[in-house]
VOGU-3710 file (C-alpha; in Angstrom, 3 decimals, decimal comma):
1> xxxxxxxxxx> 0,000/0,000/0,000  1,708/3,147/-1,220  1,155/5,918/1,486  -1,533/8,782/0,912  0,147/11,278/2,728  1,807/14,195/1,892  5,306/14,755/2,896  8,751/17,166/1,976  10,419/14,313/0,225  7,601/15,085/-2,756
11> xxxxxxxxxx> 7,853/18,549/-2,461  7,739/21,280/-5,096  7,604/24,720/-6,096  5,342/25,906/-8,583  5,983/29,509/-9,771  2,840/30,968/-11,536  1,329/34,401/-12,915  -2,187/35,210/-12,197  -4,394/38,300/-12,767  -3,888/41,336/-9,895
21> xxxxxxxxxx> -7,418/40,724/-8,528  -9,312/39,636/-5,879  -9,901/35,846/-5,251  -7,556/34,518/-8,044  -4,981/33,543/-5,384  -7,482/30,885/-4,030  -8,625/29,686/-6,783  -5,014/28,317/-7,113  -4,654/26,683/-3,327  -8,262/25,588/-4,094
31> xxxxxxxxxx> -7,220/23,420/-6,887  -4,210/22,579/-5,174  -5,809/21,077/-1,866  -8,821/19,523/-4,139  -6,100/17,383/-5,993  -4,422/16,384/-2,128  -1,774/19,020/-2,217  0,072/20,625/1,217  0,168/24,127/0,889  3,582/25,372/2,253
41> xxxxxxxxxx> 5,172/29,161/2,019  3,389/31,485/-0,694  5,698/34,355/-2,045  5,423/37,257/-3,466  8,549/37,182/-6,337  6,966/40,048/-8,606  3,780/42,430/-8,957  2,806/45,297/-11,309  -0,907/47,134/-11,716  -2,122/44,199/-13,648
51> xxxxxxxxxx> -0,336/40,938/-13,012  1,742/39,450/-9,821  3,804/36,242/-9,734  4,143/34,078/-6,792  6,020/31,344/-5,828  3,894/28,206/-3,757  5,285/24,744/-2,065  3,814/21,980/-2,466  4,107/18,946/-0,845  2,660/15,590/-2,543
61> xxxxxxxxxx> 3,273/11,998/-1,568  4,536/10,660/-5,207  6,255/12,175/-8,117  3,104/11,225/-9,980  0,626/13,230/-7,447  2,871/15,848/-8,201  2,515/15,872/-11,735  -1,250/16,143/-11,345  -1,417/18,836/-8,932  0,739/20,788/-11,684
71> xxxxxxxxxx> -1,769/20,006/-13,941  -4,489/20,688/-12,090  -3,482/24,419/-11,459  -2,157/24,627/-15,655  -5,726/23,979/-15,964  -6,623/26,545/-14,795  -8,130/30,260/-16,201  -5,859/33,031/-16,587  -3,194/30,929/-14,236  0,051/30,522/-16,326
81> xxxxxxxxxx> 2,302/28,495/-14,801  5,639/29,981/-15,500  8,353/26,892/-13,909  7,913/24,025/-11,769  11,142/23,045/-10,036  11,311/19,822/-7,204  12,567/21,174/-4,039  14,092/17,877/-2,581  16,224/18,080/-5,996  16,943/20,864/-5,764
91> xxxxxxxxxx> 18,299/20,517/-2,107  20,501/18,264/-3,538  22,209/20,012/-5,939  25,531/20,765/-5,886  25,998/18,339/-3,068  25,312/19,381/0,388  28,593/19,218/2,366  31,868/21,203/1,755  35,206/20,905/3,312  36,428/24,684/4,256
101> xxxxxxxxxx> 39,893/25,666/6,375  39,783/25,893/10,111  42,213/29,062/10,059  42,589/31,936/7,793  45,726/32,037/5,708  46,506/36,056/5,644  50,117/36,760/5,637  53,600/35,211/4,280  53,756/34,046/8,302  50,326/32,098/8,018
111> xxxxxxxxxx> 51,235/30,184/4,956  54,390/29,397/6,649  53,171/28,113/9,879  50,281/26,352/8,174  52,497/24,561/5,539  55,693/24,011/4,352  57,901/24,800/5,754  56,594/25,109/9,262  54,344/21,947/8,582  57,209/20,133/8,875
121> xxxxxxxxxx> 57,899/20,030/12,392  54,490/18,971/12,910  55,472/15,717/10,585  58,424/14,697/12,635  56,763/15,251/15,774  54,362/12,956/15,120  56,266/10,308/13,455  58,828/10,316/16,600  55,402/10,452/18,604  52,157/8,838/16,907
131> xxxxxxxxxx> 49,598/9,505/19,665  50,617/13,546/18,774  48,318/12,792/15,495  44,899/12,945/17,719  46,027/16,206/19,252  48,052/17,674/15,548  45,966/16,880/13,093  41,950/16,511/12,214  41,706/12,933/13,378  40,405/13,250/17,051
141> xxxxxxxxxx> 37,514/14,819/15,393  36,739/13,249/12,341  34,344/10,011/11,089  34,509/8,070/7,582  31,479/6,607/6,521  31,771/3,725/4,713  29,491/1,852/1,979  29,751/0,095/-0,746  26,152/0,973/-1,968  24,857/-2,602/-1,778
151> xxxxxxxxxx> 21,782/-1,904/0,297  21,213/2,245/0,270  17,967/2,910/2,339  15,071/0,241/1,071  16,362/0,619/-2,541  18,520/-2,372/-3,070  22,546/-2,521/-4,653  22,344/1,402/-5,962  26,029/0,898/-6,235  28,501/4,112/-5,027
161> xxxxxxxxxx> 27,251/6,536/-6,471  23,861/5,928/-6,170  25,029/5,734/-2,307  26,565/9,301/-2,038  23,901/11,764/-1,452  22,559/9,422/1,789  26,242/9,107/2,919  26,712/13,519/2,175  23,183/14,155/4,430  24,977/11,855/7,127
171> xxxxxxxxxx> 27,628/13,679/7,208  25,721/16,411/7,281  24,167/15,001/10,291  27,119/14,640/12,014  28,289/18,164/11,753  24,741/19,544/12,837  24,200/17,269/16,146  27,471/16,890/17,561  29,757/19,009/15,876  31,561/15,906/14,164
181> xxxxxxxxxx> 33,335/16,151/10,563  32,727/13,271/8,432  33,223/12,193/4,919  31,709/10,008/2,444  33,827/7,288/1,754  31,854/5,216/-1,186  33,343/2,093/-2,938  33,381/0,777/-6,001  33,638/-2,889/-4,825  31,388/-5,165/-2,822
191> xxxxxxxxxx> 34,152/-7,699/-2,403  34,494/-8,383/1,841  38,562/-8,709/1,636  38,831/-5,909/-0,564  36,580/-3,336/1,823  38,381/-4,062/5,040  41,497/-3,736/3,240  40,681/-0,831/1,858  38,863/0,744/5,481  42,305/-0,531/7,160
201> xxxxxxxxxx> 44,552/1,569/4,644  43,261/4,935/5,341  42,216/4,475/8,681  45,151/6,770/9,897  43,080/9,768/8,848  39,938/8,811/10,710  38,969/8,745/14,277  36,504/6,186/13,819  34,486/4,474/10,906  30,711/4,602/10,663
211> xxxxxxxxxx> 29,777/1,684/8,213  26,097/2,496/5,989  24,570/0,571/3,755  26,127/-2,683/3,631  23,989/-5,662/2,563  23,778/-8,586/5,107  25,224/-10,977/5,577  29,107/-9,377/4,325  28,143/-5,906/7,082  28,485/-8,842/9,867
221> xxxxxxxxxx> 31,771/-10,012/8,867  32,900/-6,374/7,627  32,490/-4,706/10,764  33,806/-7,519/13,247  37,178/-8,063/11,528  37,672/-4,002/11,437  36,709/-4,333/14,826  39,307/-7,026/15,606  42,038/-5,356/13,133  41,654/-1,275/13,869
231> xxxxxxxxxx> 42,070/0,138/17,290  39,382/2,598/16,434  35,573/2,748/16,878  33,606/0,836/13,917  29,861/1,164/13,829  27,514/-0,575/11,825  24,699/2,165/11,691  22,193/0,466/10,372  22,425/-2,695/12,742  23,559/-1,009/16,254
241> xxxxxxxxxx> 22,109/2,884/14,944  18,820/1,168/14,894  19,088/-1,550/17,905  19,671/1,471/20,193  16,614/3,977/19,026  14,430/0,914/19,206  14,808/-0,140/22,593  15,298/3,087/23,617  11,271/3,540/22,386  10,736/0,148/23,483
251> xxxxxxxxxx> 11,715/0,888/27,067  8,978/3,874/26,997  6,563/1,846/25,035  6,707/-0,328/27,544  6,464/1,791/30,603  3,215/3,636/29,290  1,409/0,159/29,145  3,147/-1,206/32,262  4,665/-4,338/31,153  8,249/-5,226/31,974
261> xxxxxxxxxx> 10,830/-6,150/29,334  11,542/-9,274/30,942  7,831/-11,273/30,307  6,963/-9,874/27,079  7,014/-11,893/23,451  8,283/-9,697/21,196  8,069/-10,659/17,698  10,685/-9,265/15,236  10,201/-9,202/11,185  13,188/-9,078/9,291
271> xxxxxxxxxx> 16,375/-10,787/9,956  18,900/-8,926/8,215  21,501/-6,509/9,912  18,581/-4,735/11,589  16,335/-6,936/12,914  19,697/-9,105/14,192  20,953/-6,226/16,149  17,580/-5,423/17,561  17,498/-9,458/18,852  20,824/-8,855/19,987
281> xxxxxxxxxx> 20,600/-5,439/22,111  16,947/-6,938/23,335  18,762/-9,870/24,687  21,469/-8,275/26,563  18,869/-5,532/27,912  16,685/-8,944/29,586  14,277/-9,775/26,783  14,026/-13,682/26,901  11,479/-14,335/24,404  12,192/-13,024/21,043
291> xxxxxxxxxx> 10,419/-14,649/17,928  12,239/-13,534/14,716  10,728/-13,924/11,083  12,146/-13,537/7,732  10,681/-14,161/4,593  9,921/-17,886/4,843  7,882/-17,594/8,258  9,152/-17,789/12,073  13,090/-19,080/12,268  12,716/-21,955/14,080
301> xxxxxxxxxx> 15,289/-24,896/14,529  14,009/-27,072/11,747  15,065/-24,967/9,202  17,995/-25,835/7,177  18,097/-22,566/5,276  19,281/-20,041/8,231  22,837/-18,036/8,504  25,336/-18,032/11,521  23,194/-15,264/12,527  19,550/-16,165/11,813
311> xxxxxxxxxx> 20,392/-19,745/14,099  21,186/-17,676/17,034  17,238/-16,760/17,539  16,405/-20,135/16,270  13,107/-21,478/18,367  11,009/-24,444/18,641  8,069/-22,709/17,139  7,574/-23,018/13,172  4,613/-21,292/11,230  3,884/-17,869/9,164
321> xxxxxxxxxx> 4,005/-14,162/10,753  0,846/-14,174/11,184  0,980/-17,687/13,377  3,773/-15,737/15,288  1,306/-12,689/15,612  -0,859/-14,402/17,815  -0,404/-13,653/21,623  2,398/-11,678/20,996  3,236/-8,484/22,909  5,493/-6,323/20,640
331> xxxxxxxxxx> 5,712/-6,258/16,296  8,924/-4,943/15,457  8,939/-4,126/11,920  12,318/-3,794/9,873  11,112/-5,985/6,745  8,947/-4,417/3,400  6,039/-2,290/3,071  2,540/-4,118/3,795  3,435/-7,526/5,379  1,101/-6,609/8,327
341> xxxxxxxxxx> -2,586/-7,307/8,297  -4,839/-5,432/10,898  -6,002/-8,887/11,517  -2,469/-9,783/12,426  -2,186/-6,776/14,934  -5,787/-8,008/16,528  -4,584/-11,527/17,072  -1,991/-9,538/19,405  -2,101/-9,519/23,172  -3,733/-6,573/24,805
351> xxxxxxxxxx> -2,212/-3,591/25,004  -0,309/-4,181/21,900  2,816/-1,909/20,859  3,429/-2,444/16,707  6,859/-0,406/15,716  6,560/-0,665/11,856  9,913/0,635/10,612  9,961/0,035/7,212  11,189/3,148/4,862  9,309/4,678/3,539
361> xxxxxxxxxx> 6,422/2,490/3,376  5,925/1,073/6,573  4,792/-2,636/7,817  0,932/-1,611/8,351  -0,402/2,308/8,068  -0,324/3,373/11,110  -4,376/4,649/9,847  -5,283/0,946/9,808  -4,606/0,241/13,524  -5,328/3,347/15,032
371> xxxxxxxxxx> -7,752/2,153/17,851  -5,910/-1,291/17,963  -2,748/-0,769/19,483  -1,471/1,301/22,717  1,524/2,264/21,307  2,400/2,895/17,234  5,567/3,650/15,818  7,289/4,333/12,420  10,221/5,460/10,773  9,107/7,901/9,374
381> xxxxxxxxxx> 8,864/11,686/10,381  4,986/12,883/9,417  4,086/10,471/12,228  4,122/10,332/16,060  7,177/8,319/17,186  9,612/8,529/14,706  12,072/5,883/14,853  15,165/7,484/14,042  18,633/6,282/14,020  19,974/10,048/14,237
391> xxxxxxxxxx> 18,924/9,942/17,954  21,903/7,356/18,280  24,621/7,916/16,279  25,617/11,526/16,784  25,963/10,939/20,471  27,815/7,706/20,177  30,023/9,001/17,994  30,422/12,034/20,002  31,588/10,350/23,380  33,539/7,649/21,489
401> xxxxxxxxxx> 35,896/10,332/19,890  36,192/11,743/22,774  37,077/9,267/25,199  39,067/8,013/22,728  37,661/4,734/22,876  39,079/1,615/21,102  35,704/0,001/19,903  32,198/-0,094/20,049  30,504/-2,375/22,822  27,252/-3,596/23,444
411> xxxxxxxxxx> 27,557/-1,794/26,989  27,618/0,963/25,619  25,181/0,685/23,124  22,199/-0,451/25,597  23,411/2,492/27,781  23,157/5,200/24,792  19,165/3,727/24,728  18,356/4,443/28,078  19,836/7,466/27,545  17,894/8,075/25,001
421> xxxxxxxxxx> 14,741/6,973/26,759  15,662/8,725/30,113  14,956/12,135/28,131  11,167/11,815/27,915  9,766/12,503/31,736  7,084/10,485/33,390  4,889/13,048/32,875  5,247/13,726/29,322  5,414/10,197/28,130  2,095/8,699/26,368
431> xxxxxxxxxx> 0,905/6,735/23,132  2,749/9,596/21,122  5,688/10,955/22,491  7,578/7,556/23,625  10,971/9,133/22,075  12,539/12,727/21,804  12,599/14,927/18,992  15,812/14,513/16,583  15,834/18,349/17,126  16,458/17,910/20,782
441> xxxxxxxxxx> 19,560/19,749/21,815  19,684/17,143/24,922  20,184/14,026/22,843  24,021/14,049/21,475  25,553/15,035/24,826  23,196/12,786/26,572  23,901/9,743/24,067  28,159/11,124/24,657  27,868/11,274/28,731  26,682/7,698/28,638
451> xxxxxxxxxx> 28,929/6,350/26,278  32,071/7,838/27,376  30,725/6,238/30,668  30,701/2,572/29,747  33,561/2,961/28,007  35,309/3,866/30,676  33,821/1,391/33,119  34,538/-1,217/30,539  38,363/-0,092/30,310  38,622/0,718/26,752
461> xxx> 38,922/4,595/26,997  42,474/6,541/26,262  41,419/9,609/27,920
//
C-alpha cells in the first residue's frame, strides 16, 4: 500500500502568474488542496498594476501526485504556470557538504606556519610520537562513513554513487548534532577482503568508521574483523544505529502500558543486519522471548536454510508471521512495506505496541490500527514516534571520539538507549511521544555522557 500522505520528500515549487485581482490567489490553493496538495510558504517574487507572480510549495506523496497537482493548477483560467522546479532536488544540488579551512591564511607568516615549511615540524613530531596525530591533526575529530552501496535505504545494490547523497546528508548530520566532521567514503567494490582492506589503509586519517549501507550478511563479517584489526571505533549504523533507538522507544513503550521487558514476546520481522541487532541489544537488555521472522515464516530450529546469525534466535516454534502474531506483545517491523494485516495486529495480546519501521512504506499504516494498538511507531517523520537512528549515532560518535575509545561495545550501546529513553519525563510520556525529537539539543551530549561512561567502566577509553 503506497502511502496517501503528503510529505517534503515530494515537495515542489510551482511559480505561476495570475491576474492582480481579488480571489484569483485561491482559486489556485483551491485546486491545489482539491487534488491532495500541502500548501507550504506562498511568495510574493513580482507584482505590477495588472499581473503578480508568486512562488507556492507543495508537498505531494509521489512524483506522480505531483505531476497532477501541476496540472491541475495549468488547468486553470488566466493561471500561467511559469516553472515548476522539485525542491528535494533541488536541495541536492551541488551536493550538500563542503570541506572549508579551520584558520585563515593572511600573511607570508600564516602560509608558513600552516604549511611548508613550518608543517614540517608537525610531521616529525608525530612520526617520533604517533599519539601527537589525535592532538596535531583533524583525526580526534573526524568520522569516515563507509558503503559500498549494496543496500542504500530500502532501494537495493544502488552501487557508489547511487550511495553518495545518503552518505553527504549523514555527514551532514554529524556536523549539525554533535559538531563531528565526516566524509563520504563510497566504494566501487562489494568484495568483503577488498573493503576491510581498503577501510584498514586509510584508517590513519579517521577517528573512527561509521559503516552504511552494507547488505547482510558481508556488514556482519565487515564490521567484526575491522573491529578485531583497527584500534578505532567501527559502527555498523544500520544494525547497532537502529538496535539502540528501538529499545530506547521500546523501554517507553513499555512503561506507558506497564509491562516489563523481561515477560513480554516480542516478535521481530526481518532478519537482516537490523532486525539481528535489535534481537541482539533486546537480549542483553533482559528480553528472553524473542520470535524472529524472515521471509519464509518464524526461524525456528528445523530450518535448514538459516545463517550463523539467523540460528542464534532459532526457536522451537515453526509457522507464518501471522501464526507468530498471535499472543504476541510487541511487532517490530524492519522488513517491506505491507506484510502486516490489521487482523495480524488483533490476534496480538492486549495492550499491543506495533513499531513498523519500514522506509518509507511502513509494515501496516499506522491509519489501519489506530484504535488497535497502545503504542504505534514508524520510521518515518509525518508520524508520532519517529524511529530514528539520528537519535543514536551523533551521540555515540560524540563520546567515542572523545574518550578516545578503542571500539564499540554492546555496553555501551544499551546504555546510549536508556539514555535516550531517560529524556522523555514520566509526565510527558504517552501513546505519542515515547521518544525525543531529533531536534532535541539534549540528545548528542546525553547519548556522549553515557557512552564515554561505559567505556570507561569497561576499560577501553584513552582519555
Amino acid at each position: 500500500m503506497v502511502s496517501l500522505t503528503p510529505n517534503p520528500s515530494f515537495s515542489l515549487t510551482i511559480r505561476f502568474q495570475l491576474p492582480n485581482r481579488a480571489g484569483t490567489l485561491a482559486c489556485v490553493t483551491q485546486a491545489i488542496a482539491a487534488a491532495g496538495g500541502n500548501i507550504g510558504q506562498i511568495d510574493l517574487i513580482e507584482q505590477n498594476r495588472k499581473t503578480l507572480v508568486r512562488d507556492i510549495a507543495v508537498d505531494a506523496y509521489s512524483t506522480e501526485h505531483a505531476e497532477r497537482i501541476v496540472a491541475d493548477v495549468k488547468a486553470l483560467t488566466d493561471i500561467k504556470v511559469i516553472s515548476v522546479y522539485d525542491r528535494t532536488f533541488n536541495l541536492h544540488r551541488g551536493g550538500k557538504i563542503s570541506v572549508q579551512s579551520r584558520i585563515p591564511l593572511k600573511t607570508q607568516g600564516d602560509l608558513a606556519m600552516a604549511y611548508t615549511p613550518g608543517v614540517g615540524r608537525i610531521c616529525t613530531a608525530i612520526a617520533q610520537d604517533p599519539e601527537q596525530v589525535y592532538a596535531l591533526t583533524i583525526k580526534s575529530n573526524t568520522v569516515a562513513i563507509v558503503t559500498d552501496g549494496s543496500a542504500v535505504l530500502g532501494l537495493g545494490n544502488l552501487g557508489p554513487a547511487g550511495a553518495l547523497p545518503v552518505m553527504e546528508g549523514k555527514a551532514m548530520l554529524f556536523r549539525e548534532f554533535a559538531g563531528i566532521d565526516a566524509f563520504p567514503i563510497c566504494l566501487d567494490t562489494q568484495d568483503t577482503d577488498a573493503i576491510v582492506e581498503t577501510v584498514k589503509n586509510i584508517a590513519p586519517v579517521f577517528g573512527g568508521v561509521n559503516l552504511e549501507d552494507i547488505s547482510a550478511p558481508r556488514c556482519f563479517e565487515i564490521e567484526a574483523r575491522l573491529q578485531r584489526e583497527l584500534n578505532i571505533p567501527i559502527f555498523h549504523d544500520d544494525q547497532h544505529g537502529t538496535a539502540i533507538v528501538t529499545l530506547a522507544a521500546l523501554f517507553n513503550a513499555l512503561k506507558f502500558v506497564q509491562k516489563p521487558l523481561e515477560q513480554v514476546r516480542i516478535v521481530i520481522n526481518g532478519a537482516g543486519a537490523a532486525g539481528v541487532a535489535i534481537a541482539r541489544l533486546l537480549h542483553k537488555a533482559g528480553a528472553t522471548a524473542i520470535w524472529m521472522c524472515d521471509s519464509r515464516g518464524i526461524i525456528c530450529h528445523s530450518r535448514t536454510d538459516l545463517t550463523a546469525q539467523k540460528r542464534e534466535f532459532a526457536v522451537d516454534q515453526s509457522g507464518s508471521l501471522a501464526d507468530a502474531m498471535v499472543g504476541a506483545d510487541v511487532f517490530l517491523g524492519v522488513s517491506a512495506p505491507g506484510v502486516l494485516s490489521p487482523e495480524m495486529v488483533r490476534s496480538m495480546a492486549k495492550d499491543r505496541i506495533v513499531f513498523a519501521m519500514a522506509n518509507p512504506i511502513p509494515e501496516i499504516q499506522p491509519e489501519l490500527v489506530e484504535d488497535d494498538v497502545a503504542v504505534m511507531a514508524t520510521g518515518r517523520s509525518d508520524y508520532p514516534n519517529q524511529i530514528n537512528n539520528v537519535l543514536a549515532f551523533p551521540g555515540i560518535f560524540r563520546g567515542a571520539l572523545d574518550c578516545r575509545a578503542a571500539a564499540m561495545t554492546t555496553t555501551m550501546y544499551l546504555e546510549a538507549a536508556m539514555a535516550i529513553a531517560s529524556l522523555i519525563n514520566p509526565s510527558e510520556l504517552d501513546s505519542e511521544h515515547i521518544v525525543p525529537s531529533v531536534f532535541d539539543e539534549r540528545v548528542a551530549p546525553t547519548v556522549a555522557a553515557a557512552v564515554q561512561r561505559a567505556a570507561r567502566q569497561e576499560g577501553i577509553a584513552a582519555n
